[in-house]
BADRENMAR-101123 format. One record per residue (C-alpha): residue number from 1; z, x, y. Coordinates in pm, whole numbers, plus 50000, padded with zeros to 5 digits. Layout:
 papa    up  east north
  NUM     Z     X     Y
...
//
This chain:
 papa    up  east north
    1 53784 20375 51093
    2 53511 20350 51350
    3 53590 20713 51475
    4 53600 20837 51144
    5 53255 20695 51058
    6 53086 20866 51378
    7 53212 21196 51254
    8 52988 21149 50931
    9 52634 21318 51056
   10 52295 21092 50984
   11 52153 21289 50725
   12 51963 21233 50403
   13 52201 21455 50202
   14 52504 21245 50262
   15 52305 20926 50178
   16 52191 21126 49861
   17 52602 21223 49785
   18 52695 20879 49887
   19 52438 20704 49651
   20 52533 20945 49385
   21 52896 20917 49465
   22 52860 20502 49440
   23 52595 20586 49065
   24 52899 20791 48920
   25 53221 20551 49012
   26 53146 20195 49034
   27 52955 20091 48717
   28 53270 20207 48490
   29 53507 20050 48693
   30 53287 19693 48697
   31 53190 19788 48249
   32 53602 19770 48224
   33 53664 19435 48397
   34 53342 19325 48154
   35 53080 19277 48415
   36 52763 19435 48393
   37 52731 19800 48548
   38 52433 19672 48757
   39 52589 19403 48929
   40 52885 19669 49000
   41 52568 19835 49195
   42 52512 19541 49406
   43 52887 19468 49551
   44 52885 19850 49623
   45 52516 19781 49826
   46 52677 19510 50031
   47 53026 19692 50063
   48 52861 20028 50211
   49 52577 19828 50418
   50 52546 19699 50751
   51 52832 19435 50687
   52 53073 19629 50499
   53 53145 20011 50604
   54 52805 20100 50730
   55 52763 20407 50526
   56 52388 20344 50407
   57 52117 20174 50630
   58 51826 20037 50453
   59 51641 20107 50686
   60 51655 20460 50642
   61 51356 20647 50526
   62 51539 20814 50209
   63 51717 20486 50074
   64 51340 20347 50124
   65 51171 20615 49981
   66 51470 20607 49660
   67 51435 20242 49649
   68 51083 20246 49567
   69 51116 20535 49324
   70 51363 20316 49184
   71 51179 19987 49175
   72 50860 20204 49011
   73 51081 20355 48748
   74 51279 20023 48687
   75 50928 19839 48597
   76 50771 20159 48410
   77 51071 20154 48209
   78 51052 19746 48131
   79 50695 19832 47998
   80 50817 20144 47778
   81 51089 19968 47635
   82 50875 19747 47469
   83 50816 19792 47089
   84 50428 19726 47042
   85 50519 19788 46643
   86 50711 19416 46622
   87 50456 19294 46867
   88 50201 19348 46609
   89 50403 19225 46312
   90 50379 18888 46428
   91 50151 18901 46762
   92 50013 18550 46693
   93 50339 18401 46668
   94 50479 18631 46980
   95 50192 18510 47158
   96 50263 18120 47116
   97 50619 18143 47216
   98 50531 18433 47486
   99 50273 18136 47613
  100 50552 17850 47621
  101 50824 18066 47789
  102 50583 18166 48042
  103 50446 17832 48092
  104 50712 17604 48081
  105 50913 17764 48354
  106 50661 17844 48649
  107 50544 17502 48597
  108 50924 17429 48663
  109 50959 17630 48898
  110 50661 17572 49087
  111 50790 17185 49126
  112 51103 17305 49261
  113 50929 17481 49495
  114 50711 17247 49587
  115 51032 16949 49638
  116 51173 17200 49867
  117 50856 17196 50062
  118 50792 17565 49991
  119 50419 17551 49980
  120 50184 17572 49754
  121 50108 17930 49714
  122 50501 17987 49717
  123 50630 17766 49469
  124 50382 17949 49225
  125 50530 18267 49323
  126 50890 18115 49252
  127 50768 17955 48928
  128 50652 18310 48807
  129 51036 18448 48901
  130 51144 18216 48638
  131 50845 18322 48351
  132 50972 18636 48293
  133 51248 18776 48125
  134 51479 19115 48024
  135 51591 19181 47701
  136 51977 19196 47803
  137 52048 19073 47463
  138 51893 19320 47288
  139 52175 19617 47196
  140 52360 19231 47036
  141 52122 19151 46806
  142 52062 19521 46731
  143 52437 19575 46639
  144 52477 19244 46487
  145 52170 19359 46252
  146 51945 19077 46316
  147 51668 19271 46441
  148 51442 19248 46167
  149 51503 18843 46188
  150 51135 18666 46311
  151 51302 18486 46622
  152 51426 18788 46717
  153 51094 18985 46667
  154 50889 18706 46871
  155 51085 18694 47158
  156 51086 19094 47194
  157 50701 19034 47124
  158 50681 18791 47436
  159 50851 18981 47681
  160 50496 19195 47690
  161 50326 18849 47781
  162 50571 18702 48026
  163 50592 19006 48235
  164 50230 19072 48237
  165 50169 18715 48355
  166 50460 18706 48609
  167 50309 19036 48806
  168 49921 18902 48752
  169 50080 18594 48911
  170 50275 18789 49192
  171 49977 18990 49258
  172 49729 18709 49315
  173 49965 18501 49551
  174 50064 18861 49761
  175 49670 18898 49759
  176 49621 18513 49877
  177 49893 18542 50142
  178 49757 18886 50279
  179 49426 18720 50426
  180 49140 18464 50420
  181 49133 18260 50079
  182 48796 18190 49947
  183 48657 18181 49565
  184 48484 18488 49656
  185 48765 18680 49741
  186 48976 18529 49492
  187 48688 18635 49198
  188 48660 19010 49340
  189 49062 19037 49318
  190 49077 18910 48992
  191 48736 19120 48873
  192 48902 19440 49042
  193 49219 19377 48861
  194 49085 19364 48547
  195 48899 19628 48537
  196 49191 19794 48699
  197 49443 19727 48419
  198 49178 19799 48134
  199 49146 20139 48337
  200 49563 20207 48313
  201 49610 20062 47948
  202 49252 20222 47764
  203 49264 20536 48017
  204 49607 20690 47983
  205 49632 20608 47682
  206 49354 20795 47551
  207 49424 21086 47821
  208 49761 21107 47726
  209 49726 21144 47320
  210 49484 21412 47406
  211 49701 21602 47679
  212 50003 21584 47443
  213 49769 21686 47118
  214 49693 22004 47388
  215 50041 22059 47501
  216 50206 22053 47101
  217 50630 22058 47197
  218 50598 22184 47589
  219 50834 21876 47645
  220 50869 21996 48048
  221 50461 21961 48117
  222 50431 21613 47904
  223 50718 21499 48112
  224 50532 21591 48434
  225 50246 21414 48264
  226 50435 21103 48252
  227 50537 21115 48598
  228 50214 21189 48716
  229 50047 20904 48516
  230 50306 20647 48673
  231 50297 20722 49005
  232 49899 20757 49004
  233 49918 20400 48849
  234 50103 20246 49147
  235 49915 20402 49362
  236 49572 20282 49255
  237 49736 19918 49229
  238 49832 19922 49612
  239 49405 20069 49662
  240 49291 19706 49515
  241 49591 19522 49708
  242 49788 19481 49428
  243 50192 19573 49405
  244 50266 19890 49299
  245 50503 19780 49022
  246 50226 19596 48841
  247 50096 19984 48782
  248 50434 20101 48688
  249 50431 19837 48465
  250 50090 19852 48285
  251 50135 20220 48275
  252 50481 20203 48064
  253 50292 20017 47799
  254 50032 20282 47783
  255 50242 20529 47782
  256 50440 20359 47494
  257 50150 20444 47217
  258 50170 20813 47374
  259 50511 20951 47400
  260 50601 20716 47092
  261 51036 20764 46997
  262 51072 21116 47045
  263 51268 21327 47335
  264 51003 21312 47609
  265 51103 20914 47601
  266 51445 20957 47609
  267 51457 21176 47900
  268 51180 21000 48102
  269 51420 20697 48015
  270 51776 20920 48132
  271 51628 20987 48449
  272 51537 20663 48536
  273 51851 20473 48444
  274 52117 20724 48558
  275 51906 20815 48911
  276 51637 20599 49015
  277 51739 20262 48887
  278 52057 20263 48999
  279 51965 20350 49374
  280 51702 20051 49365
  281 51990 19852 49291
  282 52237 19996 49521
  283 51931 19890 49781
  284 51933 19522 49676
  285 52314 19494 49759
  286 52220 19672 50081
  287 51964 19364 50157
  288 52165 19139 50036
  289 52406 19010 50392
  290 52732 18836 50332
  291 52701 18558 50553
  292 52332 18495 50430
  293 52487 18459 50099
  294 52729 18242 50177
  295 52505 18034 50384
  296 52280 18016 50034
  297 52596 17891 49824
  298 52678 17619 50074
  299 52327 17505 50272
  300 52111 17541 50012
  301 52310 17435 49715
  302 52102 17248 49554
  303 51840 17463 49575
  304 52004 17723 49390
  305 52164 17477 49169
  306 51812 17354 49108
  307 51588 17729 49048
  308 51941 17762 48753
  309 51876 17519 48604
  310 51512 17465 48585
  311 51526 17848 48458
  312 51828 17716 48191
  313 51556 17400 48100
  314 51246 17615 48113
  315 51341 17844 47845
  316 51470 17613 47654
  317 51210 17359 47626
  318 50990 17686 47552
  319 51212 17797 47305
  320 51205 17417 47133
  321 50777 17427 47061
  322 50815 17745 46793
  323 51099 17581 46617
  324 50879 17309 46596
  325 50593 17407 46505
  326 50755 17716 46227
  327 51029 17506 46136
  328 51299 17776 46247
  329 51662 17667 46248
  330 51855 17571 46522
  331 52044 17902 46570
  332 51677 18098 46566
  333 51574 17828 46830
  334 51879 17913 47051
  335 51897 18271 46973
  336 51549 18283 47120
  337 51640 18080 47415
  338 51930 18289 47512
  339 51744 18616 47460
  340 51493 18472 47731
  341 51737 18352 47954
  342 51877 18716 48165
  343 51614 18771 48439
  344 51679 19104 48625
  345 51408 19377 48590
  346 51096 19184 48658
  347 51259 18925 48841
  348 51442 19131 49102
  349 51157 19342 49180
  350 50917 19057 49243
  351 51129 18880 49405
  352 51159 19130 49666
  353 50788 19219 49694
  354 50798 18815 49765
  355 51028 18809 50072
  356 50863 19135 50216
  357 50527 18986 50214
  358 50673 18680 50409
  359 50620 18462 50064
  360 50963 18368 49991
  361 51289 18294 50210
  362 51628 18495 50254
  363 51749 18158 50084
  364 51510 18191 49776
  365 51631 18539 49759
  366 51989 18463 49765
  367 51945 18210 49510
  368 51761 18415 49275
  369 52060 18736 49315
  370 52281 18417 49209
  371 52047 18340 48947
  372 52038 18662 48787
  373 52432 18741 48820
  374 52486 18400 48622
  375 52202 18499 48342
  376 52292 18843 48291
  377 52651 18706 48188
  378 52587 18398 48040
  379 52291 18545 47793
  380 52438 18818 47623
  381 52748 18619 47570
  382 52571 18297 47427
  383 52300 18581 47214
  384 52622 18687 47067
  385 52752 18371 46960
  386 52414 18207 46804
  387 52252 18589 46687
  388 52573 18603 46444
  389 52475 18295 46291
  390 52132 18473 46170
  391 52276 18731 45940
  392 52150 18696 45579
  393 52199 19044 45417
  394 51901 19104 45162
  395 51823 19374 44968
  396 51447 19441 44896
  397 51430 19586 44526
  398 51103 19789 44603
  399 51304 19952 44837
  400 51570 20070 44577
  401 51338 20137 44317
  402 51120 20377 44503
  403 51415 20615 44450
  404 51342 20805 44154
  405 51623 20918 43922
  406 51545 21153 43609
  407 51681 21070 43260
  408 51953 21339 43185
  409 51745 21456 42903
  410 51423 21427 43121
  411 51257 21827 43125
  412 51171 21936 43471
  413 50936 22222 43514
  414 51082 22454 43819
  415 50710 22392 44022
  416 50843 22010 43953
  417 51197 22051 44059
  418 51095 22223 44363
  419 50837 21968 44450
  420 51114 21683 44341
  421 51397 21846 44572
  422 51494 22160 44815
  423 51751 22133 45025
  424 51698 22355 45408
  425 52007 22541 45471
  426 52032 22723 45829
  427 52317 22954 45865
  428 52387 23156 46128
  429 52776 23144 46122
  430 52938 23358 45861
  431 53258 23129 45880
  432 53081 22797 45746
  433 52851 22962 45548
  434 53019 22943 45205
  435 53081 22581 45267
  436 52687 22505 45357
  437 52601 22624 45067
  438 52822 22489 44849
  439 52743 22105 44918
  440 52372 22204 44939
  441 52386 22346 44612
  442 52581 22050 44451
  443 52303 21834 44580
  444 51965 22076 44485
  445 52144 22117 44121
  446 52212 21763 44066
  447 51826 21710 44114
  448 51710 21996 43914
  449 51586 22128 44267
  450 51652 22470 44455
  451 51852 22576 44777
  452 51659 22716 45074
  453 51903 22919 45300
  454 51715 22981 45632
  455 51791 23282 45901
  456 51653 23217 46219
  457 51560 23494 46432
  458 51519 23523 46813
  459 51137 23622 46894
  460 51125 23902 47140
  461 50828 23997 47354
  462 50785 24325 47120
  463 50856 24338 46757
  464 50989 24659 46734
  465 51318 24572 46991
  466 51648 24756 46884
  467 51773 24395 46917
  468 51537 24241 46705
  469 51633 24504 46422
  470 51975 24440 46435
  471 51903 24061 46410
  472 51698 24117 46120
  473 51994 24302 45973
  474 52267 24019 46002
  475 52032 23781 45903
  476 51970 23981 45563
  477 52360 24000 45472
  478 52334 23624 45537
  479 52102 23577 45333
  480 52314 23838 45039
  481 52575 23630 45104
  482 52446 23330 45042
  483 52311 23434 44694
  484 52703 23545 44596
  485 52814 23197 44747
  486 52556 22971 44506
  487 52565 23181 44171
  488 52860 22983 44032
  489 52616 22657 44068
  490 52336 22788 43881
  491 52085 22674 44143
  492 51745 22829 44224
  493 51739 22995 44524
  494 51495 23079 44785
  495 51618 23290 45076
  496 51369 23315 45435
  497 51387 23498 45730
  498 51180 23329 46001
  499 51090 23472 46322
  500 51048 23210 46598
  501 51103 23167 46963
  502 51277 22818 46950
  503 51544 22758 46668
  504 51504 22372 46602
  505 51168 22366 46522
  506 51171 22763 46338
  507 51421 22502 46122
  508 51213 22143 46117
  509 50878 22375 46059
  510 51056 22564 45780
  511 51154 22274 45622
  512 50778 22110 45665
  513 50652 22414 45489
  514 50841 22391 45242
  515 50806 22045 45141
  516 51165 21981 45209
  517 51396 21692 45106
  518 51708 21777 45337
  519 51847 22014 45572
  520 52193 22051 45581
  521 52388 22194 45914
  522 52698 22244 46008
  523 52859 22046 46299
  524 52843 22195 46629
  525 52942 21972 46952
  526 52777 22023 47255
  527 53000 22287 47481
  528 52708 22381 47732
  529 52601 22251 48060
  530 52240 22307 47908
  531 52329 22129 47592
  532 52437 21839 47767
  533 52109 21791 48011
  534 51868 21867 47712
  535 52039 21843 47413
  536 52177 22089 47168
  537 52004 22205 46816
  538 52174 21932 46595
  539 51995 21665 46809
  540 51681 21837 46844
  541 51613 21922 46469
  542 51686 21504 46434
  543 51389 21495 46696
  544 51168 21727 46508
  545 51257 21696 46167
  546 51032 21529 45860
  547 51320 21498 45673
  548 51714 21378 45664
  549 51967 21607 45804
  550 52303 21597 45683
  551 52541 21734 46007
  552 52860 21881 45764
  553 53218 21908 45915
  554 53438 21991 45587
  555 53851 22086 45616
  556 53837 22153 45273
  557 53610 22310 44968
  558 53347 22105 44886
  559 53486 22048 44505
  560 53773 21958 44608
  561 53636 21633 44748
  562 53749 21372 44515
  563 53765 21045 44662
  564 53455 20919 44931
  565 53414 20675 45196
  566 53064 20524 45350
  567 53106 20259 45606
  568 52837 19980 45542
  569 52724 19784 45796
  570 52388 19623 45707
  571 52192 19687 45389
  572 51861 19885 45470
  573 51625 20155 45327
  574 51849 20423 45562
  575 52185 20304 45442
  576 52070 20297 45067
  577 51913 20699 45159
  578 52273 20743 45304
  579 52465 20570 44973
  580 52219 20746 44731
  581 52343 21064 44924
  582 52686 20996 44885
  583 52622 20920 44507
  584 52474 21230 44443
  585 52763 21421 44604
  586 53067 21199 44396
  587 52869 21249 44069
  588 52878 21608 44086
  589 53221 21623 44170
  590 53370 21295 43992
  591 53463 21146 44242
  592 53491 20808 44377
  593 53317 20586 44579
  594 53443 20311 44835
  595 53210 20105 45070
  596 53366 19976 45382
  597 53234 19662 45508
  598 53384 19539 45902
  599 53318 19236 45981
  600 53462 19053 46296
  601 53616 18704 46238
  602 53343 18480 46336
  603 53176 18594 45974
  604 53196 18338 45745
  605 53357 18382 45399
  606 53027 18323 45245
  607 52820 18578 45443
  608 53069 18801 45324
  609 53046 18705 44944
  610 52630 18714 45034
  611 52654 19061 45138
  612 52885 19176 44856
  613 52626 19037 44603
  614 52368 19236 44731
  615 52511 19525 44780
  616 52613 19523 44413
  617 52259 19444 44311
  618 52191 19792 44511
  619 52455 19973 44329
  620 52359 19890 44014
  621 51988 20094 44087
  622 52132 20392 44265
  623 52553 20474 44174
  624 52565 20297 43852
  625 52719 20568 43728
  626 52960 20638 43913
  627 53304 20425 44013
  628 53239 20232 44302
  629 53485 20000 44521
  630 53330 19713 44783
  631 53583 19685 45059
  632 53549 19450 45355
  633 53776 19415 45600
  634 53817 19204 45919
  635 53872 19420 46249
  636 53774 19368 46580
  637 53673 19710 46586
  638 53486 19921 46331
  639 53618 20290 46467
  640 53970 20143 46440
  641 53903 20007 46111
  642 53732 20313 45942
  643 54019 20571 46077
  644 54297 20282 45950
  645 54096 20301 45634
  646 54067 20643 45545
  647 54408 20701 45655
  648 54592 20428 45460
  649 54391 20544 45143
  650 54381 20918 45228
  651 54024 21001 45140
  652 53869 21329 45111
  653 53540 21267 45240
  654 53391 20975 45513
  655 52959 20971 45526
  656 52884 20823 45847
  657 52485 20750 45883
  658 52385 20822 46267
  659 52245 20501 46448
  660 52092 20666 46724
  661 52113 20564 47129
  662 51970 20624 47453
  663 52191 20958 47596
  664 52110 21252 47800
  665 52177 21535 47508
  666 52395 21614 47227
  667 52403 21414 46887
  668 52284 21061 46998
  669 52482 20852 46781
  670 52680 20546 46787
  671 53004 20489 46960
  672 53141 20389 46640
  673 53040 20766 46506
  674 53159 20901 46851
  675 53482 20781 46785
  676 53547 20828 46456
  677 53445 21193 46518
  678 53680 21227 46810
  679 53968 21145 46615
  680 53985 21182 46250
  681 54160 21424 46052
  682 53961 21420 45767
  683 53646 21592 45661
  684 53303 21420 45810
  685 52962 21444 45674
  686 52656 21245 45936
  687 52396 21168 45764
  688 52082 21129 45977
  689 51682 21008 45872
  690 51391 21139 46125
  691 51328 20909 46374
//
């Protein structure tokens, strides 16, 4: 083995390959045995460091240089991540609980630290480990549709607080440490930070809106931007003494207001947790020595045993004072507690800006890796079990009756039918073309509206290109087409040509111009290397678009649809859009409709008969009349229980609505959607709102 190993030459492109190699395999393989991805990252660290096969040296100037890439992007990230929107909702209440889970445990923590003979300075620094938190829970509550609930929207709230105060806290005791300590100093430090984080927060926030206002959709140069911004922040923290990862932190939330939920996020966000992220991790498993460890577990005992659970009491006792004082119920009190409990983002990165600057131990750092391997288990799994408990489906009437349905024998001027609803049809395929128009039709006549067809032509340099006549060409028998393909609906009809150098937003701006209600498109998966990295037209039009886009995969003709299924999951303005479209399309056709319900089996039997109610009290405003069937059905998985569904009842027709995720292209929607789409035999309509 030895021999082999000297044959592998020291260079930074195998420790690039290797890292990559280690990013690629070892997550998966740790995600199957149900252990988190990142702690999959840290037993590959230790197994390819000094102690294991001595493949990567952290000592090494490109795992260093990675590493702190990593470290930047992991805390820029943490502050991106952060929704300021349910901050504000309910800021004052955020704030009090932000206050208690920040309080409670470095005051903990800072006792420990201070029984262990740590030292003053020290045991702050370790009480400060404890204060902040990562939102591990988060994709739970967010599938479990408990989002919305106020316990849930507090503790997201707080995380902005907690982490803020945990790196103010790290950065004072790293500035105490680094030389004399005198009020002076410590009032210059704390002036110069001050003025240094109103300078990140007002500055590129205000820079940014104006360079992106400037730049319109050149998503390559606003991604620069954001790159730029983050690494000038860390930089000017380290010119005032200050860690660099308090920048990368302050400059996420600044960034937040600017690049908002649109595709320069998500691919600022791809890089970072497929690349840079992972190698910071890889880096803490190559710190991290065996024996040290085990040392840790057996030596200091007690003092791991004690930093666990003063964290476990800590955010607890914090978690108590809002159910207190806003009378919350014990399952919001221990939803929030569990939410608060993982610490890896913050923690791990101050931790090991702690034992660099000779602040905290080997022993403190082994303690805290066991620390966060026990809370990044233990929280989601305990979120899950008390989150459940918070579901109360509700249906807000206002949002129902904002839908506007005409009386049958209600006259519509065509300026008032157009302005009431169009439908944006882009076809560019001559073999799904009939079928595009068809559903678009059912839905514009149905509303007394008119169908749009859209041909989108290639710009060229020079507008009298052979090619550029020949494109104009097809795109006119298109268009002739798509008159003979509507005439037997009796629909208005508005055919454009549209010139334009990129085709999702010739098709969003289209649409805009228009005044449109929906685009309908037909269903094109990603086949391209380039479609993959940045995302193919279906998934940018969702970026760009004003409007819903309906993504239409049909195996049959559209009037021969005569039985429909929409999987429900929790009752919203985007699944009533999505029912409301599925109503329009069964009235027109007579057909029926079925909602599917999947519940696991920790639901209760009255939830169930809850959500039932008011989802009839929504059908009643927007299908009533129609025939509509409420199914629910217990399954421990919804793909598997929509395909047994559909197949069992053989229906014509299933409307999934698209619950977007963080991916690197394509259409970002569920897993539940990615499945079903992989393998049903049955014709598929997405539904998808702007987001």
């Amino acid at each position: 083995m030895e021999q082999f190993l000297k044959t592998i030459p020291d260079s930074p492109l195998i420790t690039f390959t290797i890292l990559l190699l280690v990013i690629v395999t070892i997550p998966p393989i740790f995600e199957k045995i149900k252990l988190p991805g990142l702690v999959g990252l840290l037993v590959a660290g230790v197994i390819f460091g000094g102690e294991g096969l001595g493949l990567l040296d952290e000592k090494s100037e490109s795992v260093k240089l990675l590493a702190d890439i990593g470290k930047i992007y992991l805390m820029f990230v943490a502050g991106l991540e952060i929704d300021l929107e349910d901050f504000r909702k309910s800021k004052n209440r955020s704030l009090t609980f932000g206050f208690c889970t920040f309080i409670f445990p470095l005051t903990i923590g800072t006792l420990i630290g201070l029984t262990f003979n740590m030292g003053l300075n020290s045991s702050i620094l370790l009480g400060s480990l404890l204060a902040s938190h990562t939102l591990l829970g988060y994709p739970i509550v967010n599938r479990l549709g408990v989002v919305g609930n106020e316990s849930v929207v507090i503790t997201i709230g707080a995380t902005i607080f907690t982490d803020i105060g945990a790196l103010l806290v790290l950065a004072i005791c790293v500035s105490i440490h680094g030389g004399e300590f005198t009020l002076g100093t410590l009032i210059i430090q704390l002036g110069s930070l001050a003025l240094y984080c109103a300078g990140v927060l007002w500055g590129i926030d205000r820079v940014g809106k104006e360079y992106f206002r400037r730049t319109g959709d050149e998503e390559s140069n606003q991604f620069l931007f954001v790159l730029l911004a983050v690494f000038l922040a860390s930089v000017g923290a380290q010119l005032i003494n200050v860690d660099k990862i308090v920048g990368a932190f302050l400059a996420g939330l600044a960034i937040n207001d600017v690049v908002g939920k649109g595709p320069v996020k998500e691919k600022i966000e791809f890089v970072g947790s497929t690349l840079f992220i992972p190698c910071f991790f890889v880096s803490i498993g190559l710190i991290l020595k065996i024996s040290g460890f085990i040392s840790t577990l057996t030596e200091e005992f007690f003092l791991t045993l004690a930093i666990v659970g003063g964290l476990f009491l800590g955010k607890f006792l914090a978690a108590l004072i809002p159910k207190l004082l806003y009378k919350y119920s014990w399952d919001q009190c221990l939803t929030m507690w569990s939410l608060s409990l993982p610490q890896v983002a913050a923690t791990l990165a101050a931790t090991l800006v702690g034992v660099e600057a000779g602040l905290l131990s080997d022993a403190v750092f082994n303690a805290v890796i066991v620390m966060m391997l026990i809370t990044s288990v233990v929280g989601p799994i305990l979120t899950g079990k008390y989150a459940r408990k918070l579901f109360q489906p509700d249906v807000d009437v206002s949002l129902i009756n904002s839908v506007n349905i005409p009386d049958d024998d209600e006259v519509i001027t065509q300026e008032q039918s157009r302005a009431l609803f169009s439908v944006v049809v882009p076809i560019s395929n001559p073999q799904t073309e009939k079928m595009l128009i068809e559903i678009a039709s059912i839905l514009a006549r149905s509303e007394g509206g008119l169908v749009i067809p859209l041909s989108i032509v290639k710009a060229h340099v020079h507008m009298d290109e052979p090619e550029l006549n020949i494109a104009l060409r097809n795109s006119n028998k298109l268009l002739t087409r798509a008159k003979q393909y509507s005439e037997q609906f009796a629909v208005s009809l508005k055919p454009l040509i549209r010139i334009d150098d990129d085709l999702a937003e010739g098709i969003s701006r289209t649409a805009r111009e228009n005044q449109a209600n929906l685009i309908v498109m037909g269903w094109s998966p990603n086949s391209t290397i380039q479609a993959r990295l940045f995302g193919n037209l279906i998934d940018n039009v969702f970026w760009c678009s004003h409007c819903p886009v309906a993504v239409v995969q049909l195996l049959d003709d559209p009037i021969n649809i005569h039985q429909i299924l929409v999987p429900v999951k929790n009752i919203d303005q985007k699944t009533l859009n999505t029912i409301r479209f599925a109503s329009i399309f069964a009235n027109n056709n007579q057909a029926s409709l079925t909602l599917l319900h999947v519940h696991d089996r920790k639901v209760t039997k009255h939830q169930i008969e809850t959500f039932k109610s008011a989802l009839n009290t929504a059908m009643e405003k927007i299908a009533s009349q129609i025939p509509v069937t409420i199914k629910t059905l217990r399954y421990p998985n919804p793909a598997q229980a929509i395909l047994h569904t559909v197949e069992k009842y053989d229906y014509d027709l299933v409307i999934l609505r698209s619950v977007r995720r963080r991916t690197a292209g394509g259409l970002a929607v569920s897993d539940v959607t990615t499945e079903v789409m992989q393998k049903i035999t049955r014709s598929v309509i997405i539904f998808g709102e702007p987001t």
